[in-house]
C-alpha positions in Angstrom: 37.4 103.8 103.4 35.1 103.2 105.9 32.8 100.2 103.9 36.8 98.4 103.5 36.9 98.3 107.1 33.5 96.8 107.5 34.1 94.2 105.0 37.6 93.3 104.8 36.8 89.6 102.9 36.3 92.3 99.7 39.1 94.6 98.0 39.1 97.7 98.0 38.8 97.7 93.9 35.8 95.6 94.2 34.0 97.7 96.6 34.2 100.8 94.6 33.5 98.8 91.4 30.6 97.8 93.4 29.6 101.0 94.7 30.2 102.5 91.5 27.5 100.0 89.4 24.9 101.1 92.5 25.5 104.9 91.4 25.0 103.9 87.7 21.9 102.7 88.3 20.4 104.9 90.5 20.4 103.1 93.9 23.1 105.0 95.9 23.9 108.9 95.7 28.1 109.5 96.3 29.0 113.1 98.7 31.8 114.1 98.7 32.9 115.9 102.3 35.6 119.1 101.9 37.0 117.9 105.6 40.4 117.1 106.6 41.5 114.8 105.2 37.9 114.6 102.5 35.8 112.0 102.9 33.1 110.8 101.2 29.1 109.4 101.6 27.1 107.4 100.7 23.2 106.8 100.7 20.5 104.7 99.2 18.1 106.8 97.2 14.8 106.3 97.1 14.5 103.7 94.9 17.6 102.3 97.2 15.6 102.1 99.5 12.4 100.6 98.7 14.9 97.6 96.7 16.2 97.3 99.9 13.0 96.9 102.0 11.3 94.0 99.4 14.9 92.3 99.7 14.6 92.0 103.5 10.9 91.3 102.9 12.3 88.5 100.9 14.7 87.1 102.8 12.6 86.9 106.0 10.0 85.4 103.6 12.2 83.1 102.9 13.9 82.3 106.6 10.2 82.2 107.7 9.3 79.5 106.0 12.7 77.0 105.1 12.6 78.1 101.3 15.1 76.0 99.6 15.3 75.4 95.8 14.3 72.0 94.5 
């Protein structure tokens, strides 16, 4: 799995627990490649991607201007 290579700090079981809760609720679509060996996709859907976009609107909010909780 490609996403274990990228983030080997997290188990495999947790990734596609993970990726798994993103499909329930609508933020990721799953393909499933026929190659040799199969391999399967994933990508944010629309509402994915629009989550995505106010989080890094957040977060450079928040790097932007020393946010900390009080």
């Amino acid at each position: 799995m490609g996403i274990c290579r990228d983030l080997p700090e997290l188990s495999e079981q947790i990734i596609s627990t993970r990726l798994a809760d993103l499909r329930e609720i609508g933020m990721i679509d799953r393909y499933v490649r026929q190659d040799s060996p199969i391999a399967v996709d994933y990508s944010p859907t629309d509402a994915g991607q629009q989550l995505a976009a106010a989080a890094s609107t957040i977060r450079e909010f928040s790097l932007n201007n020393s946010v900390h909780a009080a």
